[in-house]
N, C-alpha and C positions, 0 to 999 in steps of 0.2 A: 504494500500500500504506500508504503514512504517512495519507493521508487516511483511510482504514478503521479505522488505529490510535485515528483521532483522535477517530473519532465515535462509537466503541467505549468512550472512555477516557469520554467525556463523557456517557455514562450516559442518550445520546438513543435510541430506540427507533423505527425509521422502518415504517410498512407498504410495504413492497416489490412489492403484488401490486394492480393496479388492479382496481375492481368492474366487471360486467358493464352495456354500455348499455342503460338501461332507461326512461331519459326525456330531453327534450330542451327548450328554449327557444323559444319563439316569441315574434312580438311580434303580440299580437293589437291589434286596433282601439279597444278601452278596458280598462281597470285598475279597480280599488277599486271593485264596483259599478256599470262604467258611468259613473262623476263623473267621471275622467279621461278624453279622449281622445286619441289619436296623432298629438302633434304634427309630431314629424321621428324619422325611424329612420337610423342611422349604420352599421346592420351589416356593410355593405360595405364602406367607409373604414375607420373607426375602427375597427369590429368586427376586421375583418380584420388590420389593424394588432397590434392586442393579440394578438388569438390566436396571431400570428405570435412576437410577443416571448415568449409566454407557451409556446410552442412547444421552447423549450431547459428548460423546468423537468423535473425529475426526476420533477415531483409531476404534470403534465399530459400525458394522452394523445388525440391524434386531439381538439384544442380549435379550437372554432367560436364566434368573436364576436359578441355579440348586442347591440346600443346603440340604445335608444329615450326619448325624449322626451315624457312624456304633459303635457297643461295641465290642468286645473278647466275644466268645462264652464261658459263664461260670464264668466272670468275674467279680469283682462291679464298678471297673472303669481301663479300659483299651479302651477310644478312637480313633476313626478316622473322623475325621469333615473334608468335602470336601466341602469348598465353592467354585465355579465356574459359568460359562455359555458357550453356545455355541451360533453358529452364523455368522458373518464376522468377522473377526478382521485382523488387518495390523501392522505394527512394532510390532511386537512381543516381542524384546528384553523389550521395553522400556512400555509393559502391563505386563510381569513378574516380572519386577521389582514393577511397581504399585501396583500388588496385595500383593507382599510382605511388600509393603510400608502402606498397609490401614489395620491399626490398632486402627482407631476412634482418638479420641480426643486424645492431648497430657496429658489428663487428665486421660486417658485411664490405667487400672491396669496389660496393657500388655506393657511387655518394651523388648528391643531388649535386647540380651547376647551376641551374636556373629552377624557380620554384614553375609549380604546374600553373597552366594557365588556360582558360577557358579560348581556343580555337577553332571555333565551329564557323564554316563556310557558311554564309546568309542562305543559301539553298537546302540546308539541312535539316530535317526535322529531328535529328540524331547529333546529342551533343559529344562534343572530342574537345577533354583536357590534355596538355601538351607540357613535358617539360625537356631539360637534358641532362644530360646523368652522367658520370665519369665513370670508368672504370679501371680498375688498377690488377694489375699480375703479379705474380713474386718473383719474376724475373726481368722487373723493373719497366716492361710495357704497361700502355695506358693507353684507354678510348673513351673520347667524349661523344655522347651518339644521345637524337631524341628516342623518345619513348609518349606514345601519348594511351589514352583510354576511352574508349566507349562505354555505357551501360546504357540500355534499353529495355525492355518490361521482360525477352526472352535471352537476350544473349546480352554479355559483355567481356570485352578483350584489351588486355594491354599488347600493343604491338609497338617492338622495339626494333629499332632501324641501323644494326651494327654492323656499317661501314666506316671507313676512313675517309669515305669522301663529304664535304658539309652537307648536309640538310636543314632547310629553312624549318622551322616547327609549322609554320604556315603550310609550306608544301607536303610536310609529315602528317597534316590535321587532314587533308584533302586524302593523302595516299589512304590512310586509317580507313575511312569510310570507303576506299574499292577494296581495301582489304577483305572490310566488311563482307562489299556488294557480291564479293566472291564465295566468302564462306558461309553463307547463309541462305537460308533452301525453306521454306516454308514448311510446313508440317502438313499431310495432305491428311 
């Protein structure tokens, strides 16, 4: 009861009622056009891992792991890592943010550069936070690469974009949503 008082008092306003499944995640065989292809898919491991964690949230219902790996065709390292799931989910705003937020331990060799930032193309009804993240090796290599995130009612995904060449977070926010437009297949 004290808990209800508390987030009553705090003037936060929660949707309580999950939307109906309407679409789901896949991991097809290429990304962006074709330019990317499937490198390794985790969604058994890893996937299932998350979803499992992600499984006590208030805000996730019936959540299914989806983790893949795409290269640049032709390339030695030009990444796209989509960690995600589909399912129910509700406050949306405040799971985009989470997924930006989980970056493992503070111990962790991933550290933020620029804080997230709400980048959604004016033609989208799907919002995309954006930030960029450093990452460090124990053999003294380092990559500063974006990473932004989706959430919508059935599916949401962090897609991180680990190349060495720049990427604008702006052009990162546009790619995210063909990410999307690719891995996502309606529920028939």
């Amino acid at each position: 009861m004290a808990i209800l008082a508390a987030v009553a008092l705090s003037g936060k306003v929660f949707d309580r009622s999950f939307p109906r499944a309407e679409s789901t995640l896949t991991v097809p065989h290429t990304v962006l056009d074709g330019r990317y292809e499937l490198r390794r898919e985790d969604s058994a491991t890893t996937g299932r891992t998350m979803a499992g964690t992600w499984r006590s949230s208030l805000d996730a219902e019936a959540a299914h792991g989806v983790v893949a790996s795409y290269r640049r065709k032709g390339a030695d390292y030009d990444d796209v890592v989509v960690t995600g799931m589909y399912g129910r989910f509700r406050n949306t705003a405040s799971l985009r943010a989470r997924l930006l937020a989980e970056r493992g331990s503070t111990a962790s060799p991933v550290k933020v550069v620029a804080p997230p930032r709400d980048l959604t193309p004016a033609s989208s009804p799907v919002r995309v936070s954006c930030e960029y993240l450093s990452r460090s090796w124990t053999d003294g290599q380092a990559l500063t690469y974006p990473a932004c995130a989706w959430a919508d009612g059935n599916t949401l995904a962090r897609v991180a974009y680990m190349t060495t060449s720049y990427v604008d977070l702006k052009d990162a926010a546009e790619q995210t949503l063909r990410v999307r437009s690719d891995m996502l297949r309606p529920i028939r």
